[in-house]
C-alpha atoms as an extended CHARMM CRD file, in Angstrom:
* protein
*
       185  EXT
         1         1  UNK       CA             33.8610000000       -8.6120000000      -10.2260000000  PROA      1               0.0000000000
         2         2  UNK       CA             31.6790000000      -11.3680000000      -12.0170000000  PROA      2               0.0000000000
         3         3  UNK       CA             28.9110000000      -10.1280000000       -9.4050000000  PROA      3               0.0000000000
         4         4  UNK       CA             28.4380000000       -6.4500000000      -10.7560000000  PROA      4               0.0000000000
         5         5  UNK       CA             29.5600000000       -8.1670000000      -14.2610000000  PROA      5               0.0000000000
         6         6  UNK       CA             26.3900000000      -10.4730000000      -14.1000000000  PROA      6               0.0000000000
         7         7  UNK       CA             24.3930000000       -7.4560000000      -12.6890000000  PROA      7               0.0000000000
         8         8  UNK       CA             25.3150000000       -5.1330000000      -15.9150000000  PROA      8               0.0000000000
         9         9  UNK       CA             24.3020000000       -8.1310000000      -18.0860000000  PROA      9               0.0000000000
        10        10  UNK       CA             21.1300000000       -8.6370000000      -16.0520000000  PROA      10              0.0000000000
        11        11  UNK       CA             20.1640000000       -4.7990000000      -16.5060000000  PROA      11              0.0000000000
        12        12  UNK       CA             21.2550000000       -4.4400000000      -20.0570000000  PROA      12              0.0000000000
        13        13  UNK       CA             18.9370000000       -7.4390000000      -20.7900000000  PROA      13              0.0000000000
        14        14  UNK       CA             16.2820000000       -6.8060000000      -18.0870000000  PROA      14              0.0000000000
        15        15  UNK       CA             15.5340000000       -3.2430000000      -19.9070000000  PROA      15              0.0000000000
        16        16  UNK       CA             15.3480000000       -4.5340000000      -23.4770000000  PROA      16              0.0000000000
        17        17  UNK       CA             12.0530000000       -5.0820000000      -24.9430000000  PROA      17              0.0000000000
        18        18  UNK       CA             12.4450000000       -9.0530000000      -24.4720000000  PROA      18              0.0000000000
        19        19  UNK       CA             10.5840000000      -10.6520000000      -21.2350000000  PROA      19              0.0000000000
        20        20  UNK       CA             13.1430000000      -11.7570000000      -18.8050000000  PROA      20              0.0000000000
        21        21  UNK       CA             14.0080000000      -15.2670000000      -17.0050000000  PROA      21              0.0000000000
        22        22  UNK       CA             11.6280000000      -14.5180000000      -13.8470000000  PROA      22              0.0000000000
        23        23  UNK       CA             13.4210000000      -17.3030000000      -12.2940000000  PROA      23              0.0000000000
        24        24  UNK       CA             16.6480000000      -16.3450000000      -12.8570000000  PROA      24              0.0000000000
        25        25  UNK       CA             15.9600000000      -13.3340000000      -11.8440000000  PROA      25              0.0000000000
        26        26  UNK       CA             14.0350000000      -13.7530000000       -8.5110000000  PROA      26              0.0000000000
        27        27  UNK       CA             16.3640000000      -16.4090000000       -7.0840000000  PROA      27              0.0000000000
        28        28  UNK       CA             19.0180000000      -15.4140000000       -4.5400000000  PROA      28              0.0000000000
        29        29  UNK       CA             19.3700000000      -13.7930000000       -1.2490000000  PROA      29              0.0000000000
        30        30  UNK       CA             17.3000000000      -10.5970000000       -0.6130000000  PROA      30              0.0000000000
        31        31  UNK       CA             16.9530000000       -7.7580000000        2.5420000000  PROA      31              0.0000000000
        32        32  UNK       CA             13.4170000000       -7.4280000000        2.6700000000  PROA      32              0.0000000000
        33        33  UNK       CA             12.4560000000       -3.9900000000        4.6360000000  PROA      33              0.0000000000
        34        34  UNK       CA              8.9280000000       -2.9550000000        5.1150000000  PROA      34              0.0000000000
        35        35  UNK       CA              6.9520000000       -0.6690000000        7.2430000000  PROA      35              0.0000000000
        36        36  UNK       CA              3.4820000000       -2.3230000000        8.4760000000  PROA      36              0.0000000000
        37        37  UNK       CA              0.6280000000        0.0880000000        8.8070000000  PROA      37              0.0000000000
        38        38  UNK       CA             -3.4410000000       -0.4690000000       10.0880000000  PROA      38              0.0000000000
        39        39  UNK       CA             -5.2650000000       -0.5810000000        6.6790000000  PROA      39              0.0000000000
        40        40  UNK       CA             -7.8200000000        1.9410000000        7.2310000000  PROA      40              0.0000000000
        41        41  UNK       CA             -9.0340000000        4.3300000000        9.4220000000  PROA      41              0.0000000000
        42        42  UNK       CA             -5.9150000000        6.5770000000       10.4030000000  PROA      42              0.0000000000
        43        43  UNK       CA             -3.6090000000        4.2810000000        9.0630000000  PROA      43              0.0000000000
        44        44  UNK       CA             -1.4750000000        3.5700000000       11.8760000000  PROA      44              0.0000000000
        45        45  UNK       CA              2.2670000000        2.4780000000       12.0530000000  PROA      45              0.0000000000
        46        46  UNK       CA              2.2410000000       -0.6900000000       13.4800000000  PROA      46              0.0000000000
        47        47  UNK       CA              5.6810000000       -1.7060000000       13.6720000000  PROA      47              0.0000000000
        48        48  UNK       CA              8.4560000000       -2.1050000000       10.3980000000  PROA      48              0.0000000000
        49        49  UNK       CA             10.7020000000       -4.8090000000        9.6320000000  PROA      49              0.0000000000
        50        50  UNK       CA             14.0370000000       -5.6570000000        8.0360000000  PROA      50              0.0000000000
        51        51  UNK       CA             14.4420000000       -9.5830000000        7.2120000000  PROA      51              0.0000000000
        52        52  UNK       CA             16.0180000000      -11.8670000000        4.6980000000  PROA      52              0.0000000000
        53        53  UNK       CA             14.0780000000      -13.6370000000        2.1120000000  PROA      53              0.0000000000
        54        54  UNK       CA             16.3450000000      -16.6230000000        0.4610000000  PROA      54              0.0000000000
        55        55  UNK       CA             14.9610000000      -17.4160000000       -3.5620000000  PROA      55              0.0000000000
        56        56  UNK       CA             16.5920000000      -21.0320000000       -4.2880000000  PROA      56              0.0000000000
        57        57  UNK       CA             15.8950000000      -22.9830000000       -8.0980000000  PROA      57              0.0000000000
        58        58  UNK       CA             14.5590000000      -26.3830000000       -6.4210000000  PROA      58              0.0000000000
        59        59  UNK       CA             15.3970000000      -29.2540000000       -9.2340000000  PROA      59              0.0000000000
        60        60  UNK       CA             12.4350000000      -31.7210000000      -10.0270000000  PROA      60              0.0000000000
        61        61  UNK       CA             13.2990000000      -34.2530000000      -12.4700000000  PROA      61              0.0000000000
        62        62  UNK       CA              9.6600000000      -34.5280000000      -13.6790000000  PROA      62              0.0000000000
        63        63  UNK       CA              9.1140000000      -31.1790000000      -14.2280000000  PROA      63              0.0000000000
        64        64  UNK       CA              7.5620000000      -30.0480000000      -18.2170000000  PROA      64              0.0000000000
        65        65  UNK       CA              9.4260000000      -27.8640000000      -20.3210000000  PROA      65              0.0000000000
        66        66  UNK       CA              9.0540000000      -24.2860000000      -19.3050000000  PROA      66              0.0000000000
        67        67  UNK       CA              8.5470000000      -25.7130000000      -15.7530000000  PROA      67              0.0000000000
        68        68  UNK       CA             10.5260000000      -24.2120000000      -12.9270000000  PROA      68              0.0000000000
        69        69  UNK       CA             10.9480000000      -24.5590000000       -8.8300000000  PROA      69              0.0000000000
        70        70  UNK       CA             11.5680000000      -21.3300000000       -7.0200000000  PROA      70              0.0000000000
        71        71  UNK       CA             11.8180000000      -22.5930000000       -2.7910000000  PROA      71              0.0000000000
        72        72  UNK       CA             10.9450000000      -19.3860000000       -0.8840000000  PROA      72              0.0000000000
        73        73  UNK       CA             12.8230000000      -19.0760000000        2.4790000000  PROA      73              0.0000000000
        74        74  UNK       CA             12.5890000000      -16.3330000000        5.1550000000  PROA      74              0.0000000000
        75        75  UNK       CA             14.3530000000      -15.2420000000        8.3510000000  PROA      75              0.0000000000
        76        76  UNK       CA             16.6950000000      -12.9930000000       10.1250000000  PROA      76              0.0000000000
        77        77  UNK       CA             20.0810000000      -14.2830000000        9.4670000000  PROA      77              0.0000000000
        78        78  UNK       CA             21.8060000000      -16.7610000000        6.4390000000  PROA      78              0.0000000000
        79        79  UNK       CA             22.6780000000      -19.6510000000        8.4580000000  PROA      79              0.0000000000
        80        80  UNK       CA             20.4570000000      -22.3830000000        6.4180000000  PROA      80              0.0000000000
        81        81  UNK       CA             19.1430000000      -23.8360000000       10.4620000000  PROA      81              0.0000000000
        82        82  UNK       CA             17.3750000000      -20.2530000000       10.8820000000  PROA      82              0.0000000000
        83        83  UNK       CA             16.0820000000      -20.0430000000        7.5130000000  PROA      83              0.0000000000
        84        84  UNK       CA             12.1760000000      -20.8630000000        7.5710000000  PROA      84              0.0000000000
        85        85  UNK       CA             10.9910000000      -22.6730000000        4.8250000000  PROA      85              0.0000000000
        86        86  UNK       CA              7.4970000000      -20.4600000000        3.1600000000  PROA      86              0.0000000000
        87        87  UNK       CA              6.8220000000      -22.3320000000        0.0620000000  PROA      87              0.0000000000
        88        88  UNK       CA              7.8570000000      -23.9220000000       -3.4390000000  PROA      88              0.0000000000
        89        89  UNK       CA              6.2510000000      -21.4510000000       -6.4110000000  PROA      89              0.0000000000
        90        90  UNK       CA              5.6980000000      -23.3250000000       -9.6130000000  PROA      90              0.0000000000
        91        91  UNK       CA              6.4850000000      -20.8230000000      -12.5280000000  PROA      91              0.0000000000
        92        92  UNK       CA              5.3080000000      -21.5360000000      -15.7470000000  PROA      92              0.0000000000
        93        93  UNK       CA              6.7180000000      -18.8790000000      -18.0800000000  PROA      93              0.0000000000
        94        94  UNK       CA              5.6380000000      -18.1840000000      -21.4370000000  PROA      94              0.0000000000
        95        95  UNK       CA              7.9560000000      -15.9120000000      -23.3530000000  PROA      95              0.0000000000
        96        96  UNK       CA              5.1640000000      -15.2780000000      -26.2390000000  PROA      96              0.0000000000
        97        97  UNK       CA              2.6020000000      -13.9670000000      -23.7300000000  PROA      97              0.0000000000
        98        98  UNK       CA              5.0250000000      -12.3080000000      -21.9190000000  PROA      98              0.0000000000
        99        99  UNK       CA              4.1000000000      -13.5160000000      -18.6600000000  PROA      99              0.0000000000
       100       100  UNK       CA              4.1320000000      -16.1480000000      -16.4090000000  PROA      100             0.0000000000
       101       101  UNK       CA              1.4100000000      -18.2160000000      -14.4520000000  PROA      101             0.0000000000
       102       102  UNK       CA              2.7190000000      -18.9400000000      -10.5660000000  PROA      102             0.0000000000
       103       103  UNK       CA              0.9630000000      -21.3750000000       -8.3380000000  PROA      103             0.0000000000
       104       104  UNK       CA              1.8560000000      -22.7180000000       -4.8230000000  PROA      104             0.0000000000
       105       105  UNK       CA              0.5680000000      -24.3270000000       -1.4290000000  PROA      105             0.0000000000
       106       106  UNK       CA              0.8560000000      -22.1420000000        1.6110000000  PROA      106             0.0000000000
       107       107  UNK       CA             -0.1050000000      -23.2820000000        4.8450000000  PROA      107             0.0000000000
       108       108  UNK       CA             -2.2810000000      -26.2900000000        2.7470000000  PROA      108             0.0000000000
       109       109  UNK       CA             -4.2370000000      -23.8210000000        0.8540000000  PROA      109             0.0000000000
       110       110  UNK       CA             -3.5580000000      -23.7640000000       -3.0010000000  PROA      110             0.0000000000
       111       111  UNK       CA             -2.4260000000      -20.2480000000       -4.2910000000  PROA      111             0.0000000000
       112       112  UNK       CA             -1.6050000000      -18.5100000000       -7.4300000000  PROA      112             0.0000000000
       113       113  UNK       CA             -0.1560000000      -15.3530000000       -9.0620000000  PROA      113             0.0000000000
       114       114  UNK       CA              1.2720000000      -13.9980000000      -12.2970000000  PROA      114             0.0000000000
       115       115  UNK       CA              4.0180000000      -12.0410000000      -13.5930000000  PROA      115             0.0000000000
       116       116  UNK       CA              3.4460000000       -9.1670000000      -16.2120000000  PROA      116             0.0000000000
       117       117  UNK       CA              6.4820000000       -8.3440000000      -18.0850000000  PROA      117             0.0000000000
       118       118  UNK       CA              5.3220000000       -5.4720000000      -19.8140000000  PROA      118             0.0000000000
       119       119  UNK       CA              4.5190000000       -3.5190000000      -16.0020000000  PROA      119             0.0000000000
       120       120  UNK       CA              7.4190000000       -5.7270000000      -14.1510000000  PROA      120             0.0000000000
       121       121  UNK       CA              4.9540000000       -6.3820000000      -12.2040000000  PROA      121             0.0000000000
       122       122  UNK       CA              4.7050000000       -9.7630000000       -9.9410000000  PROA      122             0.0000000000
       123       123  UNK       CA              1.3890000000      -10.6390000000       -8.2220000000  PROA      123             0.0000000000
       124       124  UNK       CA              0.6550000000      -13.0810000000       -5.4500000000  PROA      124             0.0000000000
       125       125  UNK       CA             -2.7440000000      -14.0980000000       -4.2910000000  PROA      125             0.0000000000
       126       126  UNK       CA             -3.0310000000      -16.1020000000       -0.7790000000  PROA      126             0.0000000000
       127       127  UNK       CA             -6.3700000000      -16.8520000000       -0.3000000000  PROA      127             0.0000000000
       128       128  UNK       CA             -6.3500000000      -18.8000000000        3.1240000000  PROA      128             0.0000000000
       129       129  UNK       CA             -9.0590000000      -20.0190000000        5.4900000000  PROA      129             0.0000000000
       130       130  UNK       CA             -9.1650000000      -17.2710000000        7.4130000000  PROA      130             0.0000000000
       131       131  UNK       CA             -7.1450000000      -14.5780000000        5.6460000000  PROA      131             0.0000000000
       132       132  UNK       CA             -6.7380000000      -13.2370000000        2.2280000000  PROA      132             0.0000000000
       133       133  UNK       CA             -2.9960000000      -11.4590000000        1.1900000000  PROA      133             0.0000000000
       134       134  UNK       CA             -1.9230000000      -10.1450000000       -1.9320000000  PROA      134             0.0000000000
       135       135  UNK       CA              1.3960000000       -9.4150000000       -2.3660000000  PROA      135             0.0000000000
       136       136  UNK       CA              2.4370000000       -7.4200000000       -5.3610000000  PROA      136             0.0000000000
       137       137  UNK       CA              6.1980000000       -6.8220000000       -6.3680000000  PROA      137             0.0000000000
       138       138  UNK       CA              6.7830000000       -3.9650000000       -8.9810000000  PROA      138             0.0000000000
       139       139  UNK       CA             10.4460000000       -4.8400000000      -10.0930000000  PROA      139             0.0000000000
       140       140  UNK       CA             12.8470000000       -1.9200000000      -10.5990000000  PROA      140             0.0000000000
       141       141  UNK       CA             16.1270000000       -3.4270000000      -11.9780000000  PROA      141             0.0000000000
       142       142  UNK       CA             17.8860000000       -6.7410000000      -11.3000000000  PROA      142             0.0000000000
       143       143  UNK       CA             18.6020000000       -5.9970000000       -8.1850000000  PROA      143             0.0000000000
       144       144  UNK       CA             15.6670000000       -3.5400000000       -6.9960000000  PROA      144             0.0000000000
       145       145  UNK       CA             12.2370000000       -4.6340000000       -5.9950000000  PROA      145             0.0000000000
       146       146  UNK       CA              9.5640000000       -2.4270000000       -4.4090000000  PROA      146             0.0000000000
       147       147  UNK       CA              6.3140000000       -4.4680000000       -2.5630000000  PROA      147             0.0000000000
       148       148  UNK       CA              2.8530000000       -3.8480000000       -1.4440000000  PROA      148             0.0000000000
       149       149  UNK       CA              1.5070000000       -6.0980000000        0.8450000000  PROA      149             0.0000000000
       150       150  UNK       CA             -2.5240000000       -6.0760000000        1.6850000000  PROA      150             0.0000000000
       151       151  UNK       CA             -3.3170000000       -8.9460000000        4.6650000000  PROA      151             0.0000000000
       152       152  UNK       CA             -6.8770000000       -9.2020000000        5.9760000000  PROA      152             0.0000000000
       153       153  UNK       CA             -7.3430000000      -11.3970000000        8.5050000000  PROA      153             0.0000000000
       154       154  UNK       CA            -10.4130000000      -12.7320000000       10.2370000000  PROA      154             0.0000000000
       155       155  UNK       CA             -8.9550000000      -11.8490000000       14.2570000000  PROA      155             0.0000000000
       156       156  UNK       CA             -6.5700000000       -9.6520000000       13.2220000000  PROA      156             0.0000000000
       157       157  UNK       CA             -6.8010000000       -6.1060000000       12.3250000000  PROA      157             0.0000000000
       158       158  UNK       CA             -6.3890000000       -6.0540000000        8.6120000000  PROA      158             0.0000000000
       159       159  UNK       CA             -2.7840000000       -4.0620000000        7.4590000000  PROA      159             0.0000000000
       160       160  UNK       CA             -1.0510000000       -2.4350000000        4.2650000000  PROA      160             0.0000000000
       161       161  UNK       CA              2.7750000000       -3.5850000000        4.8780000000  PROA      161             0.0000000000
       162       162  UNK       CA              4.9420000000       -1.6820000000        1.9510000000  PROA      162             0.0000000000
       163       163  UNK       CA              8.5660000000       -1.4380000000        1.4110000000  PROA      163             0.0000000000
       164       164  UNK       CA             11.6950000000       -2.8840000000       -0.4930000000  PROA      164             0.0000000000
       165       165  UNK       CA             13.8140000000       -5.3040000000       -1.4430000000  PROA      165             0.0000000000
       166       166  UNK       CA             17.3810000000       -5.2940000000       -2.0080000000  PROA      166             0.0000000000
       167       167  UNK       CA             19.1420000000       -8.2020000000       -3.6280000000  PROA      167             0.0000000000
       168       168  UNK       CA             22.3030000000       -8.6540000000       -1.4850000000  PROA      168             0.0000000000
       169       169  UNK       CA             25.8850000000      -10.6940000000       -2.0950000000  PROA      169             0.0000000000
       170       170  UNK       CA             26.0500000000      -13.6240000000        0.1340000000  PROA      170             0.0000000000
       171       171  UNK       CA             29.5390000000      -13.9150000000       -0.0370000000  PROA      171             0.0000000000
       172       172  UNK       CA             29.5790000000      -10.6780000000        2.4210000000  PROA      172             0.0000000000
       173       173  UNK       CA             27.8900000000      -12.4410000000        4.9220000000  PROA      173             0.0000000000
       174       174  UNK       CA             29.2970000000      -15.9980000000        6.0150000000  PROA      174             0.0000000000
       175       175  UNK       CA             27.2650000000      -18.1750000000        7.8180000000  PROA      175             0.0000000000
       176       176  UNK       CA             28.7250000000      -18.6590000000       10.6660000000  PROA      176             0.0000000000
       177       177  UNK       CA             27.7650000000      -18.1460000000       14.1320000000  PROA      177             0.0000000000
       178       178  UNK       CA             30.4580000000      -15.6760000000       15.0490000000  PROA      178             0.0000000000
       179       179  UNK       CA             29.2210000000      -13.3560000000       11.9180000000  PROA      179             0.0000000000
       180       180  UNK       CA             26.1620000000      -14.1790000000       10.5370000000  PROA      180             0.0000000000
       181       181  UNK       CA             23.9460000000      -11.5900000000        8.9510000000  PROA      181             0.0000000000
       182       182  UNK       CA             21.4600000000      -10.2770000000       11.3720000000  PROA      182             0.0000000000
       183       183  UNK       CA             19.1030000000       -8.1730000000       10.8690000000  PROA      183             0.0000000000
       184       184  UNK       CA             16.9960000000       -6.1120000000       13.2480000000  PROA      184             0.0000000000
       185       185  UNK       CA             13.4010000000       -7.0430000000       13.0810000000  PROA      185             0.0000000000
């Protein structure tokens, strides 16, 4: 199929010395799972959960060279009216450096992050009024991505949220409202 074609492709290319499209390679649908635990103390479960996170290219006509649009969307099913919009991630890759700068608004606070190709390792900083998150993605093959997820919040009590994400086939899972993907949250 030209899905597991692409994926070979992906992996033969991903694993080569070379840095890697991050853009190409973060967009599409994912299953996000994670398990949400009190950071400190005893470390507590606190609950897990299991939703989608949709990666889309968003085209900007003014955009530089080496300029891209990733449009971050999250929620429990594909159906685009359930889909919440998170944020638009402005990747700036440089292939020499092997890395790439990220920067974003969330929630009308400017953020940033990079990506190090040499660890596969994706970082995102939220620094908002009242809370701080960082978000790090360690990426395991095309279609593999393991996250740690530190949130301290100024009412809330602060947690370590950790799981994985699994890139999945949309075609599986028509949006429609007799059988849309749900998840369980």
């Amino acid at each position: 199929s030209t899905q597991s074609t692409w994926g070979h492709l992906l992996s033969v290319y991903f694993f080569s010395n070379e840095i890697m499209d991050l853009s190409r390679l973060l967009s599409g649908t994912w299953k996000r799972n994670l398990e949400w635990r009190e950071f400190g103390g005893k470390f507590d479960v606190i609950r897990s959960s299991n939703n989608l996170v949709v990666i889309e290219e968003a085209s900007h006509s003014d955009a530089e060279p080496g300029v891209r649009f990733l449009r971050w969307s999250f929620g429990k099913s594909l159906q685009k009216s359930e889909l919440q919009f998170g944020y638009e991630m402005k990747v700036q890759q440089d292939f020499h450096a092997k890395e790439a700068k990220l920067e974003w608004t969330y929630q009308n606070s400017p953020c940033s992050g990079k990506y190090y190709s040499t660890s596969k390792a994706l970082v995102l900083n939220f620094f908002l009024p009242n809370s701080t998150i960082t978000a790090t993605y360690r990426i395991c093959d095309p279609n593999t991505m393991n996250l740690c997820i530190t949130e301290v919040d100024e009412k809330l009590p602060p947690t370590l949220q950790y799981g994985t994400m699994y890139r999945l086939d949309p075609s599986h899972y028509p949006p429609s409202p007799e059988r849309g993907y749900q998840s369980d949250s």
